[in-house]
C-alpha positions as CSV (number, residue, x, y, z in Angstrom):
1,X,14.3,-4.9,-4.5
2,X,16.5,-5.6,-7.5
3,X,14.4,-5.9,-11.1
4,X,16.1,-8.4,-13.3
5,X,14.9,-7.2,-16.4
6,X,15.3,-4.6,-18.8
7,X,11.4,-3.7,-19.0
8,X,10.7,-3.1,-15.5
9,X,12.8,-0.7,-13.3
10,X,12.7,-1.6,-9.7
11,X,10.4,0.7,-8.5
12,X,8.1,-0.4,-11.2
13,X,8.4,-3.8,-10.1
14,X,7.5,-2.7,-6.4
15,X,4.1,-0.9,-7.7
16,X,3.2,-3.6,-9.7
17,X,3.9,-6.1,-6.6
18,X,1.9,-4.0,-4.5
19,X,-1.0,-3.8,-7.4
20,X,-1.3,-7.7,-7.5
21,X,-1.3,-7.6,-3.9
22,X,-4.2,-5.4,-3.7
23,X,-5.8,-7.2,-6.3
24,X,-5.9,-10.9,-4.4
25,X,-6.6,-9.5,-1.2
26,X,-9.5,-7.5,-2.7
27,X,-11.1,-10.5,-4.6
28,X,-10.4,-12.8,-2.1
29,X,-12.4,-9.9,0.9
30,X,-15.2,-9.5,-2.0
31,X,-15.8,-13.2,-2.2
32,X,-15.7,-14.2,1.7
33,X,-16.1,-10.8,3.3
34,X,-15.9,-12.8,7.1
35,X,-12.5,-12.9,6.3
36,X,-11.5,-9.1,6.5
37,X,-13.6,-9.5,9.9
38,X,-11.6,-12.2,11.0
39,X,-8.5,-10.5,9.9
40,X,-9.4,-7.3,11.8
41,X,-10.6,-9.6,15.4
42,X,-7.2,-11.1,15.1
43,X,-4.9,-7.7,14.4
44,X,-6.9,-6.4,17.9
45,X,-6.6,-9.6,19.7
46,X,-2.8,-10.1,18.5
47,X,-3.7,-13.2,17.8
48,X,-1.7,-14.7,14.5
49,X,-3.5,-17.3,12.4
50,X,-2.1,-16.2,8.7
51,X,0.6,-14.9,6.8
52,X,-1.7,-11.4,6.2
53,X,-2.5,-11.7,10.3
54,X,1.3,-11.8,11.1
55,X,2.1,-9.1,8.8
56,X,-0.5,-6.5,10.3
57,X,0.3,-6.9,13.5
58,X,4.1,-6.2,12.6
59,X,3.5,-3.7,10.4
60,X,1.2,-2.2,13.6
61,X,3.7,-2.6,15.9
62,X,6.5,-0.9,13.5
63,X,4.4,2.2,12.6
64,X,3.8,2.9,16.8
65,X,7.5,1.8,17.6
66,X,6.7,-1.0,19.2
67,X,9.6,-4.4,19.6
68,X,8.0,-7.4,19.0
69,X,9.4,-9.1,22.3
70,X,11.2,-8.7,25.2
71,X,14.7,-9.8,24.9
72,X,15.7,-12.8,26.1
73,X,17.6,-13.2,29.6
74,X,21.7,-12.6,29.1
75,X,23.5,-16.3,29.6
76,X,26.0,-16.1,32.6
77,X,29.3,-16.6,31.2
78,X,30.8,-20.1,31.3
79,X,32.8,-20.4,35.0
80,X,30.7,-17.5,36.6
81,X,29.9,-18.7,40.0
82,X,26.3,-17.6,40.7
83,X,24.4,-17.4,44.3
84,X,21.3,-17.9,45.2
């Protein structure tokens, strides 16, 4: 991350990104607390209905080494005669 500005360096800029962060999800789980349930139901389940959901489960499957898919079948090349 690249700070623009001569106030901030970039690793203040990441803190302070990660302290407003905090900040809305924390207000937002204090004011409808069935959400942090939800959110934790749909990180076990895999199941991805938000931006936050989405990012969990990443983040879950980065920290245990996990891909996030299988890669796709390799194309045959063009002319290739295939048998079946």
């Amino acid at each position: 991350m690249v700070s623009w500005t001569e106030h901030l360096s970039a690793r203040e800029l990441g803190v302070w990104r990660i302290v407003g962060m905090l900040l809305f999800y924390g207000v937002s789980f204090t004011v409808r607390p069935w959400r942090l349930l939800q959110l934790v139901r749909n990180v076990l389940s895999r199941r991805q209905e938000s931006v936050l959901d989405r990012a969990m489960i990443d983040f879950g499957r980065r920290a245990l080494g996990l891909r996030r898919t299988a890669p796709p079948p390799a194309a045959p090349e063009l002319g290739a005669v295939t048998t079946r």
